[in-house]
N, C-alpha and C positions, 0 to 999 in steps of 0.2 A: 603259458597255460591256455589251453584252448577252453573254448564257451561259447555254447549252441544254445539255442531258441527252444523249446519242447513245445509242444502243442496247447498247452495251454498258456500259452506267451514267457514262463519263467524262463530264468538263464539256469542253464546246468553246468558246473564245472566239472567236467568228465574224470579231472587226473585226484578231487577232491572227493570224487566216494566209490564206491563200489556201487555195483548193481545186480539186480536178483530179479524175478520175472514171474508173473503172475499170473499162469491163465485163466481166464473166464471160459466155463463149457456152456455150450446150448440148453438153453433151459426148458425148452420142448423141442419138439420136432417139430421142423420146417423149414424155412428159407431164410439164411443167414445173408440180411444188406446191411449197406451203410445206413451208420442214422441220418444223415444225410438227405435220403431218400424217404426218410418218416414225414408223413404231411400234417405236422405239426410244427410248428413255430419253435415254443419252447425244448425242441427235441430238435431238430433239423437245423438249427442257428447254433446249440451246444451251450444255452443259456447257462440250464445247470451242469455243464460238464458232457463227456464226448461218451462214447461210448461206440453199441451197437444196438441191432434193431434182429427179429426175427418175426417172419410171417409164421403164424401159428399152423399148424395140421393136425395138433392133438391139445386134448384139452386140460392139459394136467401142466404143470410150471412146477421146475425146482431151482433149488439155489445153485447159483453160478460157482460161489466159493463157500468158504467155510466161517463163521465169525460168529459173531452175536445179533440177532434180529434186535436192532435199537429202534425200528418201528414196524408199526401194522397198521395202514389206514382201518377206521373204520370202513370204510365201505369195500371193504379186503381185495382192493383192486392194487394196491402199493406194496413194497416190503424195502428196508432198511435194512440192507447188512453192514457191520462193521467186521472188517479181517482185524487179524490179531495184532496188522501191522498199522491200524490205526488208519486205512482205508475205506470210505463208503462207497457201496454200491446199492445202485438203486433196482427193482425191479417191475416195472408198471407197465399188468395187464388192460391192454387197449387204448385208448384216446379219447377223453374226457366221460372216462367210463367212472370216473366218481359221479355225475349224475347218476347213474343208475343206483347209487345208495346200497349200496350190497347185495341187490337183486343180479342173481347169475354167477355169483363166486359164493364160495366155501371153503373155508382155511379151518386148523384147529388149531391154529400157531398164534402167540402171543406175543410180544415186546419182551424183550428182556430173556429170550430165551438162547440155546446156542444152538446152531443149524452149523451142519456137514454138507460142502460140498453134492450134492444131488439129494438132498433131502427132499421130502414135496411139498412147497409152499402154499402151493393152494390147487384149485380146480376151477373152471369156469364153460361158462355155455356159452360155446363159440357161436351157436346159431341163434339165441335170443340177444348176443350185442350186436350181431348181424343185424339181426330182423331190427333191431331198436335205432337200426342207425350209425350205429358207431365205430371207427375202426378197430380190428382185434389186434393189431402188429404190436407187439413186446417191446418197447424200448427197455436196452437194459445198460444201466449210465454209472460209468466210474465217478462220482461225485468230486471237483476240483480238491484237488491237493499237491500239495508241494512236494513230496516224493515220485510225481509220476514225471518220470523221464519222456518215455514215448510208449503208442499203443501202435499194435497190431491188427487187423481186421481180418482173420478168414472167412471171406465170404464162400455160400454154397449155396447148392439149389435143395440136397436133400440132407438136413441136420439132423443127428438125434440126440435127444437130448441125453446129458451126463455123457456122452462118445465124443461127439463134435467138438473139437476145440473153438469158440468163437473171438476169442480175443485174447494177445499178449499183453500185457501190462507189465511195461519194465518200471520200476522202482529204483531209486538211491537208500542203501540202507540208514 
């Protein structure tokens, strides 16, 4: 029986499940990197889990997949989705943009609601987290879980969002 490593350190027994594949879309428009490249600690080390990163060029964010929003920070800079498959994905406009306390965003979305695939989570004023300091680049992070086999990164220079593929997520069912 063969058993490989996945990216988040588990072993996967390949001949022990089946696999299925997830994409994450662009959730604005702009420059799909590695998070990697986020200059941020907690996002570039993959503290809470791996993902990808997009430089912003519009200022509207929607949901990567489809689930249930299980959060909404207050300061509407964060979003929790859970897929149906018992997967979280994070979406967190800018870098330590919770200081701004909800100054620059506006969401109408709630906790506990169900969001589709390019729905619009929120909005924000790319030039007032500018002016304030702060970076605007999107981490958007598969949250660790034990069904994630391996991911995919397509990176690009011009993404848009709900088109652009940003990320494969294979799964063990």
């Amino acid at each position: 029986m063969s058993s490989q490593t996945n990216e988040f350190g588990d072993q996967d027994r390949e001949q022990d499940h089946k696999r299925r594949e997830l994409i994450l879309s662009a959730v604005t428009d702009g420059e799909i990197i590695p998070i990697e490249e986020v200059r941020d600690d907690l996002f570039s080390q993959k503290m809470i889990g791996n993902g990808y990163a997009i430089i912003p060029t519009s200022e509207v964010v929607y949901a990567p997949v489809s689930g249930k929003l299980i959060e909404v920070a207050d300061a509407k800079h964060a979003y929790y989705i859970e897929t149906d498959e018992g997967l979280k994905v994070l979406v967190h406009i800018g870098i330590d943009t919770l200081l701004l306390n909800g100054q620059g965003f506006q969401t109408s979305l709630e906790k506990n609601r169900r969001v589709e695939k390019g729905d619009q989570l929120a909005t924000f004023d790319l030039k007032l987290i500018s002016e304030r300091g702060f970076k605007t680049v999107i981490p958007v992070i598969v949250l660790e879980h034990e069904s994630v086999v391996s991911l995919e990164l397509f990176p690009t220079k011009k993404a848009k969002a709900n088109e652009t593929h940003a990320l494969k997520v294979v799964l063990t069912k």
